[in-house]
C-alpha positions as CSV (number, residue, x, y, z in Angstrom):
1,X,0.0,0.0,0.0
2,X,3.0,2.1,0.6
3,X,4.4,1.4,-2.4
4,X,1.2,2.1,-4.5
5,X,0.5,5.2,-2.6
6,X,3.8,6.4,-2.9
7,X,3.9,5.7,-7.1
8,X,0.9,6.9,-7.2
9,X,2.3,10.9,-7.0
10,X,4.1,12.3,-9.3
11,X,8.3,11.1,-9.4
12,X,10.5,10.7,-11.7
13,X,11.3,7.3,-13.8
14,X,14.7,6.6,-11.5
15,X,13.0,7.4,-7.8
16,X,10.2,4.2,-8.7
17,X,12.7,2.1,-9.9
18,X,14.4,2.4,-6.8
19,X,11.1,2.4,-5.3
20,X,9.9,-0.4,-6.4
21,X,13.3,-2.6,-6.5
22,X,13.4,-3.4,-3.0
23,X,9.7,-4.0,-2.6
24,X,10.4,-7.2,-4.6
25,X,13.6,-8.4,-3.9
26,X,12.2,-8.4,0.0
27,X,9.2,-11.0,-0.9
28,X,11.1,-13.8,-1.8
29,X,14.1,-13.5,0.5
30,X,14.5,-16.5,2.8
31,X,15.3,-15.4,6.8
32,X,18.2,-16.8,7.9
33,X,17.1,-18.4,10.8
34,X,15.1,-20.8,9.0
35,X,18.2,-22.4,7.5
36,X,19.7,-25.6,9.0
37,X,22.6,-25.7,7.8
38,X,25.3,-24.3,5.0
39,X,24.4,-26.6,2.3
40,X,20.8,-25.6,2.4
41,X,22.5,-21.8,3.2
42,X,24.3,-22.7,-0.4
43,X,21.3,-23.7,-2.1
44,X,19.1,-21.2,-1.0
45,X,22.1,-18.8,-2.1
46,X,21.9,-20.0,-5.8
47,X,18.3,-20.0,-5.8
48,X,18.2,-16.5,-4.6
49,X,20.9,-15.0,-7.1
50,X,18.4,-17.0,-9.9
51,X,15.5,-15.5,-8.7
52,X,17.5,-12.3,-8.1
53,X,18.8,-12.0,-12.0
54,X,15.1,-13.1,-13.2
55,X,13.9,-10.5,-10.8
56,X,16.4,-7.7,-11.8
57,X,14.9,-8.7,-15.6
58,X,11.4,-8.4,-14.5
59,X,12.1,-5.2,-12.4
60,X,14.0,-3.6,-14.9
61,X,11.0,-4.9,-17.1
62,X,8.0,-3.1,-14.8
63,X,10.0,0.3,-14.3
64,X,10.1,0.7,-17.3
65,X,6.4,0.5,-18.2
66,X,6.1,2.0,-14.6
67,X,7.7,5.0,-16.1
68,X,6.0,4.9,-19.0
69,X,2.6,5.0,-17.0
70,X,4.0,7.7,-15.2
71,X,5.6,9.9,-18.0
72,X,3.3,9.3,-21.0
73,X,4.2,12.3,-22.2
74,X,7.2,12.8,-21.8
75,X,8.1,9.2,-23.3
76,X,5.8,10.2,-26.6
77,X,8.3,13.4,-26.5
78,X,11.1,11.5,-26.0
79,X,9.9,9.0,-29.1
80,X,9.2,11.8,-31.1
81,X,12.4,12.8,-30.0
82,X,14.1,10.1,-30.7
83,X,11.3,10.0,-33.8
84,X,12.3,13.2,-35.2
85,X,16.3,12.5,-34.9
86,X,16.2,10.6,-38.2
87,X,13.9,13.1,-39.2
88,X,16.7,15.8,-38.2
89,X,19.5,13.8,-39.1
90,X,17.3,13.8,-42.8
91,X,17.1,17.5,-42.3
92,X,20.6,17.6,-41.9
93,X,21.1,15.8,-44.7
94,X,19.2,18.0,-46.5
95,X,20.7,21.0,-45.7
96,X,23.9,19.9,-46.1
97,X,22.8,18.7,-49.3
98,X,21.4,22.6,-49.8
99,X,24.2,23.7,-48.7
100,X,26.6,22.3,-51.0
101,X,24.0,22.9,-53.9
102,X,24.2,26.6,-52.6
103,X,28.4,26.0,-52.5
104,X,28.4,24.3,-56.1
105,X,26.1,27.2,-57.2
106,X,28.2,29.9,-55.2
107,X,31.9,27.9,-56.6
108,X,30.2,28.4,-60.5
109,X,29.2,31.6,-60.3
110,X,32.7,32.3,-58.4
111,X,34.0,30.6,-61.3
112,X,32.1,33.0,-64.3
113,X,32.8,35.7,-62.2
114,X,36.6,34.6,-62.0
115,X,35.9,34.3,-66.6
116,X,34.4,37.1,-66.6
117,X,37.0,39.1,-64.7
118,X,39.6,37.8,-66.7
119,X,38.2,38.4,-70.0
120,X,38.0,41.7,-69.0
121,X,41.2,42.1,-68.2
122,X,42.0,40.3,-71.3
123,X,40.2,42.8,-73.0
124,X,41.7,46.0,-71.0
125,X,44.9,44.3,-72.2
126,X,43.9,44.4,-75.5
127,X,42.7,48.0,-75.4
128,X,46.1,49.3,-73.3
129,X,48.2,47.6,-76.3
130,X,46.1,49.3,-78.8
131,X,46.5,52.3,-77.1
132,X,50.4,52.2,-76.7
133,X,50.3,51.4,-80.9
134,X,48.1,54.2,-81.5
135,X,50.1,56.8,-79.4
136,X,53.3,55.2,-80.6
137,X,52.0,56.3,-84.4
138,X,50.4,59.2,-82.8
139,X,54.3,60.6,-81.9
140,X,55.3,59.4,-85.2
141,X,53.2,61.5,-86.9
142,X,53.9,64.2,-84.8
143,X,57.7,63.9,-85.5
144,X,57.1,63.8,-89.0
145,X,55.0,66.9,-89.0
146,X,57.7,68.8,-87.2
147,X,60.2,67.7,-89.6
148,X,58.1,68.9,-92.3
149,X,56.9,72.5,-90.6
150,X,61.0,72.7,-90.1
151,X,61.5,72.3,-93.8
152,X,58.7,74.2,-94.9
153,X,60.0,77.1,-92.3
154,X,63.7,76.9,-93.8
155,X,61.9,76.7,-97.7
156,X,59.9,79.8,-95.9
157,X,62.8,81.9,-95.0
158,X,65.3,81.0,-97.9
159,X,62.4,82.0,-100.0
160,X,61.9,85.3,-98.0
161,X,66.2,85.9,-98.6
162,X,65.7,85.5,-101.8
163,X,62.8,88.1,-102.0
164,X,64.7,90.2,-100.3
165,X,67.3,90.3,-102.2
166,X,65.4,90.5,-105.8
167,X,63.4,93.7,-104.1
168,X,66.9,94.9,-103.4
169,X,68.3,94.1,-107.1
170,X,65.3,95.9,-108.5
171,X,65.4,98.8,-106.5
172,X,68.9,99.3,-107.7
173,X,68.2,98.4,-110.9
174,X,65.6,101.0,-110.9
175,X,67.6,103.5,-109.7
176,X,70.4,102.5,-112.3
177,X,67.2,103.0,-114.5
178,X,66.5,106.5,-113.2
179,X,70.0,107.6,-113.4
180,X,70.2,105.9,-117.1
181,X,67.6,108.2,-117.9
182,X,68.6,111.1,-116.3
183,X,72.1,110.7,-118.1
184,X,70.4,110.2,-121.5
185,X,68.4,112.9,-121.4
186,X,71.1,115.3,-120.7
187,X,73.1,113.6,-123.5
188,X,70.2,114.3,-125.7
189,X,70.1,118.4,-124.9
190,X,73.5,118.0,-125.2
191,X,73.1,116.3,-128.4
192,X,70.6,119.2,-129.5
193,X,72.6,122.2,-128.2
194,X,75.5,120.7,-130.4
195,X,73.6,120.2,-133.4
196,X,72.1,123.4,-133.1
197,X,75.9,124.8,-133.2
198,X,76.8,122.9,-136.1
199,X,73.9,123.6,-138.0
200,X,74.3,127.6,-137.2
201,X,77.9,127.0,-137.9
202,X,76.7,125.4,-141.3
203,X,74.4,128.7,-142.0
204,X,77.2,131.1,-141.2
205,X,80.2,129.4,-143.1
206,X,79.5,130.8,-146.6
207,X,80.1,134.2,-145.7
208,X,82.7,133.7,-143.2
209,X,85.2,132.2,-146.1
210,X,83.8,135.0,-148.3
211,X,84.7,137.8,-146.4
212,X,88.2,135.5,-145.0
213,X,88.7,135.4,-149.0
214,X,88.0,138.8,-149.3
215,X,90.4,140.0,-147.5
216,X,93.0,138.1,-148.1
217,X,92.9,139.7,-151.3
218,X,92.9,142.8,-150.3
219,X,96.0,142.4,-148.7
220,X,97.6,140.3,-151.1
221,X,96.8,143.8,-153.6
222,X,97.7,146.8,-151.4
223,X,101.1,147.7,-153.5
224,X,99.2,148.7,-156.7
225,X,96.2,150.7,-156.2
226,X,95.7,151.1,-160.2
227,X,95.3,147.5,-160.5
228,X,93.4,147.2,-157.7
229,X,90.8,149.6,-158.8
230,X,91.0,147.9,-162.2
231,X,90.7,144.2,-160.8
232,X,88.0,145.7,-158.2
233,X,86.0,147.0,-161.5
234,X,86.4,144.3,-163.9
235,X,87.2,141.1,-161.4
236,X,85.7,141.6,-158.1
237,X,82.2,140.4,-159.0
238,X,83.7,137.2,-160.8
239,X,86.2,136.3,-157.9
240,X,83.7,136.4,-155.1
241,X,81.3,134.2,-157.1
242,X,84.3,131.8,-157.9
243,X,84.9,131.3,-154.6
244,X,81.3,131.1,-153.7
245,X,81.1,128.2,-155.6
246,X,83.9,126.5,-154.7
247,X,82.9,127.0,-151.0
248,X,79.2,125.6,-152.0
249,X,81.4,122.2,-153.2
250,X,83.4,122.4,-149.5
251,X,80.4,122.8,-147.9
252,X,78.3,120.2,-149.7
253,X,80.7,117.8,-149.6
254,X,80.6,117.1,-145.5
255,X,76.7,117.3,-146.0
256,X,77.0,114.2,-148.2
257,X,79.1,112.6,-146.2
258,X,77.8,112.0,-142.4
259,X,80.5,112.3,-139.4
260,X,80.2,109.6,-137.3
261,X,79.1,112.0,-134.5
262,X,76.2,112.9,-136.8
263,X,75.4,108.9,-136.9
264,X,75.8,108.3,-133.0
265,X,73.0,111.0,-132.7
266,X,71.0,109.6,-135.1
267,X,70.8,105.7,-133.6
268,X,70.2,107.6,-129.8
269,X,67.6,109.2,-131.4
270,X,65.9,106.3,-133.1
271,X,66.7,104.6,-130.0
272,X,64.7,106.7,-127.5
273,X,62.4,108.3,-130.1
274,X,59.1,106.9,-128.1
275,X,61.1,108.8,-124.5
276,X,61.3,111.9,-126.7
277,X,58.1,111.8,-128.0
């Protein structure tokens, strides 16, 4: 009665084992006194550690549905417990599996990021070597250019001497122009004052050797004045017109024949005739 009214409240699985352990081991213990003697004490001794192991099976047997009577509950937790470990252990598996789906899927794209990043870089390669090969032409060119705007400045500035010095030649040739004409036209008056000369020369000849003529005669007849009248009344008309005529030959006969002064002036003038005019 002890025993039930003591399960009977709440405790926990290990308290009614031990509970109930001695409660049954006591019933079929022998007393000692009733033993006669050591072979029965022997006997008795076997029997008891028989009934002892077959009792410790069925104890171990009844506190165990003992304690599932008592903890129904907790023993359905405990099987679902011990229920929902493969159930966990499935989870687990599944989440490891997840997770290594997850690790797989994180490792690929990893992996076409990894691509990716090196065809890009690839690529920026590619565009940097372009670039050096472009601004390597790019400073080609530009050295050629300079070499060529150095030539063409040169070209520019021997071309600029050489105007320079044509202006220079034709202002001196202009002014040897200038002075050229100065000095011909003063050889032309001169020219003209000469001829001029000559010509009035020319006009006044005739008379000059007629009166030179004249009075060489008269001279030449001083000592006889009776001849002189007589050669002045019967000769004198005939000797001046003698000598007129042979004066007209001397003086025609330069006319005919030009001086080669008379010729110089005459190629001058044909020469600058469009100056003159």
């Amino acid at each position: 009665m002890e025993t039930s009214q003591s399960i009977s409240g709440p405790m926990d699985p290990v308290s009614a084992a031990i509970l109930v352990c001695p409660t049954e081991t006591s019933s079929p213990m022998v007393e000692p006194s009733l033993m006669p003697n050591h072979s029965k004490d022997k006997e008795l001794s076997v029997k008891e550690d028989d009934v002892a192991s077959s009792d410790s099976g069925s104890l171990t047997q009844r506190a165990a549905l003992i304690r599932d009577e008592l903890l129904g509950n907790d023993s359905l937790e405990q099987e679902s417990v011990h229920g929902s470990a493969p159930s966990s252990g499935t989870s687990d598996q599944g989440t490891t599996h997840s997770s290594l789906q997850d690790d797989s899927c994180e490792d690929k794209d990893d992996l076409e990021e990894r691509l990716r990043n090196s065809s890009i870089s690839q690529s920026l390669r590619h565009i940097a070597l372009a670039y050096d090969e472009k601004s390597r032409e790019l400073e080609s060119l530009r050295t050629t250019l300079r070499a060529e705007l150095d030539e063409l400045t040169a070209s520019q500035e021997a071309l600029r001497c050489e105007l320079e010095t044509l202006k220079s030649e034709v202002e001196h040739k202009d002014e040897l122009l200038c002075f050229s004409d100065r000095i011909s036209c003063r050889l032309f008056n001169m020219m003209h004052a000469i001829r001029a000369q000559v010509e009035e020369a020319e006009s006044l000849s005739p008379a000059i050797r007629s009166l030179s003529s004249s009075s060489t005669a008269a001279t030449s007849d001083c000592g006889t004045p009776s001849t002189i009248t007589t050669i002045s009344d019967s000769e004198a008309p005939s000797a001046p017109s003698s000598e007129s005529s042979d004066e007209s030959d001397t003086t025609l006969a330069p006319s005919d024949v030009p001086t080669p002064f008379e010729t110089l002036i005459k190629k001058i003038e044909a020469k600058y005739a469009d100056q003159m005019s």
